[in-house]
N, C-alpha and C positions, 0 to 999 in steps of 0.2 A: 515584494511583499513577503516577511515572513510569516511562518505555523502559528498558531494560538497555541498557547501551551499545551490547549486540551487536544491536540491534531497530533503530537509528536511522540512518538513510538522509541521512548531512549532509555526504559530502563533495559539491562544487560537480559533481568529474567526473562521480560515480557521478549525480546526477541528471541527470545531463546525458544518460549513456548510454540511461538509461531512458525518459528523454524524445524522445531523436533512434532508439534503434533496438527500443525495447520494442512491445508491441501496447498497442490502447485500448479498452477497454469502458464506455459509457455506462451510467450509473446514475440518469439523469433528477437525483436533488440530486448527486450529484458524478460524478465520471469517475476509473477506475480504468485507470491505467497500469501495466505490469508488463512485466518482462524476468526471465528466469532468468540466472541468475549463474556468469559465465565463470570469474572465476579465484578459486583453493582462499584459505580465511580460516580462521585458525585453529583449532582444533579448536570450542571452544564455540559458535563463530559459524559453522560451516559448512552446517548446518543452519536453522538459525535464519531466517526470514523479516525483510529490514529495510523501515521504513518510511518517508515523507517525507509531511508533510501540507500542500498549500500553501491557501492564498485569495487570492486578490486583490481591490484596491481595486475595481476596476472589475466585476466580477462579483460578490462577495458587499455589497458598502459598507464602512465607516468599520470603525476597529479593535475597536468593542464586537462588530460582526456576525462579522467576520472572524476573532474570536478564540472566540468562542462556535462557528463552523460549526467551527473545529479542534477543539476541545476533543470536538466530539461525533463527528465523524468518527476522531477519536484511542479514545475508546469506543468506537466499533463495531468496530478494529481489534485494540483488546484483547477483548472475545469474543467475538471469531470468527477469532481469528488462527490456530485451527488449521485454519480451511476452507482457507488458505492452501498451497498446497505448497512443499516444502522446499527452500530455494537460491533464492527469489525475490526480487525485491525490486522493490517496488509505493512508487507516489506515487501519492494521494488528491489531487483539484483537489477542495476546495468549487466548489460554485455555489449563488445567492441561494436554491432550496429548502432546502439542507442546515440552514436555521437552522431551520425551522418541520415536516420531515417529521420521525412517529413513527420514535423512537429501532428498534422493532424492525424495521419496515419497508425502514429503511436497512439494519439487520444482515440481512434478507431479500435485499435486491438486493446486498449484500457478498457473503452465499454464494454466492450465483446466480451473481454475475462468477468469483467465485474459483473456480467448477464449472466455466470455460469453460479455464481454466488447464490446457493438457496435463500429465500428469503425468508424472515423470522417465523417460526411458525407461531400464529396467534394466540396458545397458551403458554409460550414465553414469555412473549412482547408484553403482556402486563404481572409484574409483580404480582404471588399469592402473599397475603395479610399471613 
């Protein structure tokens, strides 16, 4: 099953911002990056948690390793995407475990990071007029 369009983390700037001024939580097979989300996105996407999965050559290897450690980190983020809170937006690094840890163990250290995630505080969460 793939992302909804409102779920996918691809323009260049926005991981960028994520990358240069988000927090980082280490998850031993990958590292979860995240920033909450400054400016308003259209009604269905405003809520919405988006996502960005990277690997690289040099940390995971060759494109059979690198596309398998996405694919399963793109799995743990579909169920558990509601540990997420709302208005984030999170880039997953593989690293060389993420190919060979159990699938629910990752989804275990998913929630765990996504529990370190402050959550909105109440005079954000609603639009002032």
């Amino acid at each position: 099953m793939r992302f909804r369009p409102e779920q996918h983390l691809s323009r260049q700037s926005d991981i960028r911002v994520v990358r240069e001024q988000g927090r980082r939580v280490d998850c031993r097979a990958f590292t979860l990056w995240w920033k909450r989300r400054d400016t308003i996105l259209p009604a269905p996407a405003v809520e919405t948690p988006r996502v960005c999965v990277v690997a690289s050559t040099a940390a995971v290897g060759g494109a059979v390793r690198r596309n398998r450690a996405k694919r399963r980190l793109r799995e743990v983020f579909r169920q558990h995407q509601l540990a997420v809170p709302a208005g984030c937006d999170l880039m997953l690094i593989a690293r060389a475990a993420a190919q060979h840890t159990p699938l629910p163990e990752m989804g275990r250290k998913f929630t765990e990071a996504c529990g370190q995630i402050p959550p909105v505080p109440p005079a954000a969460a609603t639009p002032s007029a």
